[in-house]
C-alpha positions in Angstrom: -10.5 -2.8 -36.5 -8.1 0.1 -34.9 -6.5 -0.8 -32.0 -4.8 1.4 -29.9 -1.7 0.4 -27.7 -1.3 2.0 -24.5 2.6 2.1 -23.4 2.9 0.8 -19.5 6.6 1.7 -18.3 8.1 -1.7 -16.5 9.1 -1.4 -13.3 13.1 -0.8 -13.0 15.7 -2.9 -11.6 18.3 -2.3 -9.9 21.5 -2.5 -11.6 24.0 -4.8 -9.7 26.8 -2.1 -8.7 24.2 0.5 -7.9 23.0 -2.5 -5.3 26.1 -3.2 -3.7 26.7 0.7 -3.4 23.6 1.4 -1.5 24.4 -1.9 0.6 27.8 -0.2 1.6 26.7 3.0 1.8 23.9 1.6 4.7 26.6 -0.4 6.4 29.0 2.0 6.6 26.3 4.6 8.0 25.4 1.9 10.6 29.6 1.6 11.8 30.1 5.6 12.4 26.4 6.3 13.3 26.9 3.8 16.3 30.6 5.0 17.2 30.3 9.0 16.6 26.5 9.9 16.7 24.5 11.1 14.2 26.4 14.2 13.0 29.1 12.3 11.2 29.6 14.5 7.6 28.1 12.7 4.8 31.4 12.8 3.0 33.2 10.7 5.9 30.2 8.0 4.9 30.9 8.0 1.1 35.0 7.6 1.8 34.2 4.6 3.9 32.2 2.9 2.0 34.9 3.2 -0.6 32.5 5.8 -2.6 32.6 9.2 -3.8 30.0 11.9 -2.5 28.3 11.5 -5.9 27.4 8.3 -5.1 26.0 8.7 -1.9 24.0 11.4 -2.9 22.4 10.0 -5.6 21.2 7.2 -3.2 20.6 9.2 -0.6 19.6 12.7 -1.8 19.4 14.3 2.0 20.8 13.4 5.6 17.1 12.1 6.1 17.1 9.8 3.3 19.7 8.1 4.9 
């Protein structure tokens, strides 16, 4: 009998750090979006939440993503 195995990707976790980046990301969004409006620079996020743009980025591709 041939049998034929069909490869189903498992769904991915979250690595730990990328976890607590997002959360600080969020958090520090929240801070400056309620004290200086929604045009804070994206770069003012990332420093602080203690991240580098990179990071915020590849969370959070676009202003709208955030």
């Amino acid at each position: 009998m041939n049998v034929d195995i069909i490869a189903v990707p498992l769904p991915r976790t979250e690595r730990a750090d990328a976890g607590r980046n997002r959360r600080a990301i969020l958090s520090a969004a929240e801070r400056l979006f309620t004290e200086r409006g929604p045009d804070v620079a994206l770069g003012e996020i990332a420093a602080a939440a203690g991240l580098g743009r990179g990071t915020l980025h590849r969370h959070f591709p676009t202003r709208g993503d955030l």
